[in-house]
Every structure is written in C-alpha cells, then in structure tokens.
C-alpha positions in Angstrom: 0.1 14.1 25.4 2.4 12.5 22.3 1.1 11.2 19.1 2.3 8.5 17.5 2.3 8.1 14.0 1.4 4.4 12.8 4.4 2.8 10.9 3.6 2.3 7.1 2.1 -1.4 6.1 3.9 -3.1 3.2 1.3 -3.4 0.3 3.0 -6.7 -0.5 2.3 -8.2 2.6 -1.0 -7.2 2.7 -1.4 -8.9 -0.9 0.2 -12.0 0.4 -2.5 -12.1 3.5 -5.2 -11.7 0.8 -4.3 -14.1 -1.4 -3.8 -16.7 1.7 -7.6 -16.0 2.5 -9.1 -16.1 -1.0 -7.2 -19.6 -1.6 -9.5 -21.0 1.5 -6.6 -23.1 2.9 -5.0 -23.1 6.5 -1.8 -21.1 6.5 -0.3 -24.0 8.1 -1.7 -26.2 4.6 -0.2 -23.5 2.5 2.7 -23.5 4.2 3.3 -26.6 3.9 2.9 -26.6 -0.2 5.3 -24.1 0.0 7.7 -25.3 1.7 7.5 -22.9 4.5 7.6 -22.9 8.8 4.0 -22.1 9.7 5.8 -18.6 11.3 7.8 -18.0 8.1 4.5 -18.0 6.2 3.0 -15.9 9.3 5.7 -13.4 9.3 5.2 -12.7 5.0 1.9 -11.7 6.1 2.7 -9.3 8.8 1.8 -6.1 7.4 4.5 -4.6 8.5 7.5 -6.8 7.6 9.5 -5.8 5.1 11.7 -8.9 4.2 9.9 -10.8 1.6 12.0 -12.0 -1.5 11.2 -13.0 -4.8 12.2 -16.4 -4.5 9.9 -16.9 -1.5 7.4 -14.7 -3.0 7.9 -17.5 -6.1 7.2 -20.6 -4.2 4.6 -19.1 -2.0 2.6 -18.2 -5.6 3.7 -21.8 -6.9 1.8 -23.5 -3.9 -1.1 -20.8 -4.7 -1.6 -21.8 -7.6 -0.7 -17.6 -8.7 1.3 -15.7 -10.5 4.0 -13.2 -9.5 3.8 -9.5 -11.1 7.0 -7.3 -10.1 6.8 -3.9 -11.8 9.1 -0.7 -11.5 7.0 2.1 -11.1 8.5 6.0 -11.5 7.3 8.4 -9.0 5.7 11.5 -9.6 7.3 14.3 -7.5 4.4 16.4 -6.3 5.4 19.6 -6.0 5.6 21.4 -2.7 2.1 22.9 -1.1 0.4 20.4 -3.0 -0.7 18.1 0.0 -3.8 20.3 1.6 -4.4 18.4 4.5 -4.1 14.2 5.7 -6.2 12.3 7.9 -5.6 9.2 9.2 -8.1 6.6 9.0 -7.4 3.9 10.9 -3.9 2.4 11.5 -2.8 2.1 7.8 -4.7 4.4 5.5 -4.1 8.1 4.9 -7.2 10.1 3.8 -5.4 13.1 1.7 -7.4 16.4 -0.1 -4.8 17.1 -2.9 -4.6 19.9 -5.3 -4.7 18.5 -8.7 -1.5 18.0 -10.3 -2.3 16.8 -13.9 0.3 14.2 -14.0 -1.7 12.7 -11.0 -5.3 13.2 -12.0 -4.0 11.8 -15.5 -2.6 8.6 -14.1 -4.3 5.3 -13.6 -4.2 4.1 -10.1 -2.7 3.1 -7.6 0.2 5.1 -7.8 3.2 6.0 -6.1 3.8 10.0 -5.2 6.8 11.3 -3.5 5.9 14.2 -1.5 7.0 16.3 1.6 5.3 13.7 3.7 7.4 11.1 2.0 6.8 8.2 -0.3 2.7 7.7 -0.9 0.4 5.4 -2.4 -2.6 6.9 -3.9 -5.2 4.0 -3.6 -8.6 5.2 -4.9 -10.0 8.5 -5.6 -12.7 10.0 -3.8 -16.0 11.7 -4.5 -15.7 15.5 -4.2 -17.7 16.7 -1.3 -19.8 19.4 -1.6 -18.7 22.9 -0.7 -15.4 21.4 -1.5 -13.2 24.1 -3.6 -12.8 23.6 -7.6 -9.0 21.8 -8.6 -9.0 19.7 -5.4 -8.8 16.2 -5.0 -9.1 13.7 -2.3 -7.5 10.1 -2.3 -7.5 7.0 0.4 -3.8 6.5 0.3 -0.8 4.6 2.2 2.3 6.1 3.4 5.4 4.1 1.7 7.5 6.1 3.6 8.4 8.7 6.0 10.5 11.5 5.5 10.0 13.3 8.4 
C-alpha cells in the first residue's frame, strides 16, 4: 500500500473562491466585470493553482467591489521536536498537537511557521483535550509547503 500526501492548497485561491460566493454573482458575471475568460476566473479559484498576480488579483477585487490586502509576514522557525504529532483532516487541513513555543502561543493568528515538515499555516487554535499533557497545543493548520 502507498500513501499519498495531498498537495498543499493556496490560501489565496481559497480566498478568491470565497469571495466569488459571498458576492452572489455567476462566475461567468464576475468574470465578465473583470475582464476575465470564464476558465481564467475558474483556474484563480482552483485551490491548488499557484499563478495569481496582483494585477489580476486587482481587477478581480475592482469587479468585487473589494479591496486587496498584501502583507509580508516573517516566519517563526519552530525549533526541532516541536511538532508532536499531524493528522490530516481531510484533503487540505493538518490537525497538529504542538509544544508551546512562546513566540507561537504569543502571536495572533493565522500564522506562518517553518518547521521540519516545511512551511505551515497555523489557522485556529484548539481546545485542549482532556488528559492532554500540560505545555501542549493543538492547531487546525495548512501545509504551505513541503520540505520533505
């Protein structure tokens, strides 16, 4: 038997798909505001393309009726052993039970971690389970990157 290990999803294309939903237009109507093919529009939604640029990201927002937000984030280096264990859950979405590193616990979220797995995305904190030992954490997170 061979695992295979789902390739990462894009967080902006996953934004782009949401904000095509919430605007309650056809993609081929909001294509069409922006200036887009219908599959040009279809393929900046594809979670796991790769290729948007800020130009169409500009005129996609434009015919939204959004803004665009780009920020330069610095990774936190985690250091090594921290990662306890990773679950996948689903196709996109790491489950990881972290020891806490300060920097991390510290910092609002989401945030980017680079790690031995690779590059991360912690999403959302979980609730602690019970029985669960003291100076751990658990996060829903998304795998940026793999450096395995």
């Amino acid at each position: 038997m061979r695992f295979v290990r789902p390739a990462p999803v894009n967080p902006v294309s996953l934004q782009v798909a949401q904000a095509i939903s919430r605007s309650g237009l056809s993609y081929r109507e909001v294509a069409r505001r922006a200036g887009l093919e219908d599959a040009a529009l279809a393929q900046l939604a594809d979670p796991f393309f790769t290729g948007q640029t800020l130009l169409t990201m500009q005129r996609l927002a434009d015919a939204l009726r959004l803004t665009v937000n780009v920020t330069f984030d610095e990774l936190i280096a985690l250091p090594p052993g921290t990662i306890i264990s990773a679950t996948w859950q689903g196709s996109a979405f790491l489950l990881l039970n972290l020891r806490d590193v300060p920097e991390v616990a510290a910092a609002p979220l989401p945030l980017a971690v680079r790690s031995e797995m690779g590059t991360l995305s912690l999403l959302q904190r979980r609730p602690g389970r019970a029985g669960a030992p003291p100076g751990h954490a658990t996060y829903e997170a998304r795998l940026l990157d793999d450096r395995r």
